[in-house]
N, C-alpha and C positions, 0 to 999 in steps of 0.2 A: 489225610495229612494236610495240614494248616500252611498256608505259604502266604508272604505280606509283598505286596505289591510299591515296586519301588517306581522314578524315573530320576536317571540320572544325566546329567548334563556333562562330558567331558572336552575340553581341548585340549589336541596334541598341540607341542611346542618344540622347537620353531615353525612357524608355517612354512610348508616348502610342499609346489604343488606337484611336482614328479616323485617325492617319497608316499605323500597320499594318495598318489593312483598306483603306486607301488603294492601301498597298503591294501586299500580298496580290491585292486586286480580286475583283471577281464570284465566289463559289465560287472562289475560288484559282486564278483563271484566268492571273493574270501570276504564280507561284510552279512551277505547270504549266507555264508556255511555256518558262521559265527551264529547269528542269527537263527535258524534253524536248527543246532544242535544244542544252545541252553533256551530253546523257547520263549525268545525273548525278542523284542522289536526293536528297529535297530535305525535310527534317519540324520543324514545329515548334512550340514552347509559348509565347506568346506571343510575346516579342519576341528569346526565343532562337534561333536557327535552327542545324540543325544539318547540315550539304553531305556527301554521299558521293562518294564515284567517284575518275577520274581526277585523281591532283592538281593537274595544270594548269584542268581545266575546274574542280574546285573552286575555289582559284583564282579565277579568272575571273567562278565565278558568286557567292564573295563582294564582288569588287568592283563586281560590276553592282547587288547586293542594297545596299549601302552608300552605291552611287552614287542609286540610287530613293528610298532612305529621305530622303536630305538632300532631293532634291527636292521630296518628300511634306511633308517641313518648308518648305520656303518656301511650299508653298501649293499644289503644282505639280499637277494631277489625272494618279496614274497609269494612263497608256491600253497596250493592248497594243500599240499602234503606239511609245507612247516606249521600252517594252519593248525592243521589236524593235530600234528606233533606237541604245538601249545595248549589246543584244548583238551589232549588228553593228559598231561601234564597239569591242569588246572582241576582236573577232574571235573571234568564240566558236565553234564549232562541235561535234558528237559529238566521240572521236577514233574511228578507225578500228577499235581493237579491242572496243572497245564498240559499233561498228555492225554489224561482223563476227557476235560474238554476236546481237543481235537477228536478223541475217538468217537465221541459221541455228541457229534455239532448240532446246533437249533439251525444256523444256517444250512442255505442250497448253495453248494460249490459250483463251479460251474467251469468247463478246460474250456478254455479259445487256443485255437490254433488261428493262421493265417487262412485257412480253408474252410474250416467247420467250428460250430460251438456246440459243445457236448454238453446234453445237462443230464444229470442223473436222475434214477428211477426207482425212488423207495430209500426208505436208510439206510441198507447194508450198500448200494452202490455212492452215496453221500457220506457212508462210513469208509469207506474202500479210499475212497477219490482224497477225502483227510489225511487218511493212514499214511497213502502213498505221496503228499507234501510231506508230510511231518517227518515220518522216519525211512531209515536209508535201506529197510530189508522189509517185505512187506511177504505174507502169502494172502492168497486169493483163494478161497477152496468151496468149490459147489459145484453142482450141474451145469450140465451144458446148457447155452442158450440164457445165462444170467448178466453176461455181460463184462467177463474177470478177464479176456484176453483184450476184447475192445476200449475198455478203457485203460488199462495199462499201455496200450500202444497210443492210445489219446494224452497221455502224462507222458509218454514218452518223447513225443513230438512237439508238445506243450514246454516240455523243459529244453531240448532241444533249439526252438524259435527264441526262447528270451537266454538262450547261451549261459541254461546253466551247466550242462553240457555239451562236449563236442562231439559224442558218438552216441549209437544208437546200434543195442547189439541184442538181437530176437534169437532163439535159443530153444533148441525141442529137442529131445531123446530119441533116434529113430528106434524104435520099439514098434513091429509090426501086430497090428490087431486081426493075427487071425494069416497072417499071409509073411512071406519069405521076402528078403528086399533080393536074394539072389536070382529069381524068377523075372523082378524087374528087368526092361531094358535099358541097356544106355550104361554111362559111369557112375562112379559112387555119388556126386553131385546130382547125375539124373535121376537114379533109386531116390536120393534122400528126398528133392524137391516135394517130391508130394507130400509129406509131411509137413512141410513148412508154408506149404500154401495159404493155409489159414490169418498167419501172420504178415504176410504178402498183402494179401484181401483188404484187412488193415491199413496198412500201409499206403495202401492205393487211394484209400477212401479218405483216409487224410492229408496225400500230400498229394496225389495225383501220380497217374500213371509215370511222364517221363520226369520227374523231380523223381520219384524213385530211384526210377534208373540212373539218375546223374549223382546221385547223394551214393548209390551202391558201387559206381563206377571209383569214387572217392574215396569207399572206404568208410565215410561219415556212416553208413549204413552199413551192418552187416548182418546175414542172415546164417545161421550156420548148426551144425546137428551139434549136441553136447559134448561130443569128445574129443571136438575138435578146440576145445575150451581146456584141456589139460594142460598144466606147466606155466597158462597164463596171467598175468595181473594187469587188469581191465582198471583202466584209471581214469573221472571225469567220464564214463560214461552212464547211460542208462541201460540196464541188460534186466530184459525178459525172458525167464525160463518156462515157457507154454507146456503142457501135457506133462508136468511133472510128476504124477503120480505114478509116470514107467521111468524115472529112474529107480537104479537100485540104493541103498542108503549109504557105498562108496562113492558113487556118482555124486549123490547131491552132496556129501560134503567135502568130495573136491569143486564142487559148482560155487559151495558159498563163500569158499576160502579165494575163490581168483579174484573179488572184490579189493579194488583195491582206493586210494585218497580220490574223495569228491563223487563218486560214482554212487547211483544206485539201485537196487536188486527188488525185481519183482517176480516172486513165482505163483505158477496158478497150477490149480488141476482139480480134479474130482477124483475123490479116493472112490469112489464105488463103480470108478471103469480102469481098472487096472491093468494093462495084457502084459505085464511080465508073465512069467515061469510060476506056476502055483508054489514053489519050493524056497521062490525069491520072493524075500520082503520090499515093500514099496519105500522107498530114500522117504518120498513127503509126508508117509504116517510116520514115519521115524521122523523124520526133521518135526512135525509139529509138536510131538511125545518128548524131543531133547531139550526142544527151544523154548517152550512154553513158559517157564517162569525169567527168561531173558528177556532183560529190558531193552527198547527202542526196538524192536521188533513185531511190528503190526499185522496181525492175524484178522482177518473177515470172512466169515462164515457166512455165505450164499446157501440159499432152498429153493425149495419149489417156487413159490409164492413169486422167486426173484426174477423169473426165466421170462425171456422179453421176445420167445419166440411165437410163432401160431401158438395160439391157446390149448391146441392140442397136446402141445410137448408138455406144457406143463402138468398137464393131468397123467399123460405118459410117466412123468418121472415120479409123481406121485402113486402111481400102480405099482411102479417096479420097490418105490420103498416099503411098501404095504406088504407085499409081497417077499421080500428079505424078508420083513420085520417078523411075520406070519415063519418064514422056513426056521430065523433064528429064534423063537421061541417054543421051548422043549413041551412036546404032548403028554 
C-alpha cells in the first residue's frame, strides 16, 4: 500500500496557556496517544504544532488536535478517554506501511529505565520491544528462556517512569503444572504467590527490591492471579498476562475485554507447555486463531535460536520439537 508523506504546521487560536496543557495533558500524555495511534510524529512550541507522517493520518490528527482544542475552550476537561472517543470518531488509525516498518526495524531499540538499560537480542526481541511501542495489545509466544516476560516487564516500567502510565498490573492464570493449589499451605494469596514469583523476579531487577514494595503498597503496582481480573476495566495502565497459554479461551477473552482508554496489554506464553485439562482448549491458541487478521495487534513469534538461557536449554527445546515433530508425523 503506497502512502505520501506529509508535514504539517498547525496553530491553535487563541493562545491560552491552561487550555494547551489542558490539551496536551499529563506529561503529554494525550499529544502521545494521538501520536502513537495514526503513526505519526507529533512536536511543538507552544501553541504551534507541527504533524509528520502520512498525509492522511496527518490530516486526521490535525483535525482531532483542533477538534480538543475548541473543546478545552468551552471548559471541556481533556481525558484520554475523550481522546480516544475523537480518534475513533475520525477513524484514525496507523496506515499499514508505517506499521510494516515498526514491525520489522533496521534500528536496535533499546528500554532505559532509571535503574537498568535493556538492550535486545536478535530480531524477534527488537521485533517484540517495536511491536510493544507501537501497538496497545501485543502477544509474545515462544519458549522459555527467550526473554517475552523480561522485557514486557522492562516496557512496563519503561512506560511507567516517563508517565505514560500510572499502573502497572502483572497477571498469571493459577493453572497448577502437575500439582493441586489445595495441598499448598497458607491462603489463597499464599497458594497463588508462587506462581507469580516470576514476575516478582522482574520487578526487583528493575526497580529494586524496596520501590517495589512501596509502588505495591500504593497500588501503582499490582500483582494478581487472573480471575481476580473479572468485572474489571483497567484504564491508563500497563497489564501483563504471563503463562497465558493455561488460560481457557473464556478466560482470555474476558482478559482482553477489561482493557480499557490509555492502557496497554501484553500477553506471553508458549503453546507447547500447556497444563490445562486435555479436554480444555488453551484461550492463547484461540486468541491467536481469532485475532490474526486484526489490525493493531502485534504478534512475535520467539524459537529456539531466541532462548538467552545456558546453552543447554536451547538445544533442550530444540530436542523436545524434534521430537513432537517426529510423534506428529504419521508412519
Amino acid at each position: 500500500m503506497d502512502t505520501h508523506t506529509a508535514s504539517h504546521t498547525l496553530e491553535l487560536e487563541p493562545y491560552d496557556a491552561r487550555r494547551l496543557a489542558n490539551l496536551c495533558g499529563r506529561l503529554d500524555e494525550n499529544i502521545q496517544h494521538i501520536s502513537r495511534r495514526l503513526g505519526i510524529d507529533i512536536a511543538n512550541r507552544g501553541n504551534a504544532f507541527t504533524l509528520s507522517g502520512d498525509d492522511a493520518a496527518v490530516q486526521a490528527g490535525a483535525d482531532v488536535l483542533n477538534q480538543l482544542y475548541r473543546e478545552a475552550g468551552d471548559g471541556q476537561d481533556i481525558t484520554p478517554e475523550l481522546v480516544h472517543l475523537h480518534l475513533q470518531g475520525a477513524g484514525a488509525s496507523a496506515p499499514e506501511a508505517r506499521r510494516h516498518d515498526f514491525e520489522h526495524p533496521s534500528e536496535n531499540p533499546e528500554i532505559r529505565t532509571r535503574r537498568a538499560r535493556v538492550r535486545p537480542r536478535g530480531e524477534h526481541q527488537k521485533q517484540y520491544i517495536h511491536s510493544i511501542r507501537r501497538h496497545d495489545i501485543n502477544f509474545g509466544i515462544g519458549p522459555a528462556g527467550t526473554g517475552k516476560t523480561w522485557l514486557a516487564v522492562a516496557c512496563a516500567v519503561e512506560a511507567m517512569e516517563r508517565g505514560e502510565v500510572q499502573r502497572i498490573i502483572l497477571v498469571r492464570p493459577a493453572v497448577e503444572a502437575g500439582e493441586k493449589l489445595g495441598f499448598l499451605p497458607g491462603d489463597l494469596a499464599e497458594k497463588i504467590d508462587p506462581y507469580l514469583r516470576p514476575l516478582y523476579d522482574a520487578l526487583y531487577e528493575m526497580l529494586g527490591f524496596e520501590q517495589v514494595e512501596k509502588l505495591m503498597e500504593r497500588e501503582v503496582i499490582e500483582v494478581a492471579p487472573l480471575a481476580y481480573m473479572r468485572g474489571r476495566t483497567l484504564n491508563n495502565s500497563f497489564i501483563i498476562l504471563d503463562e497465558s497459554q493455561n488460560t481457557t479461551q473464556e478466560q482470555m477473552k474476558m482478559f482482553l475485554t477489561r482493557m480499557g482508554f490509555g492502557s496497554r496489554v501484553v500477553i506471553t506464553g508458549d503453546m507447547t507447555q500447556v497444563d490445562l485439562p486435555r479436554h480444555i482448549g488453551s484461550g492463547l491458541v484461540h486468541a491467536i486463531t481469532v485475532l490474526a487478521e486484526v489490525p493493531d495487534i502485534g504478534i512475535t513469534r520467539f524459537d529456539s535460536q531466541d532462548v538467552v538461557r545456558h546453552p543447554l536449554v536451547q538445544r533442550i527445546v530444540e530436542a523436545y520439537d524434534r521430537h513432537e515433530r517426529a510423534a506428529d508425523t504419521p508412519h
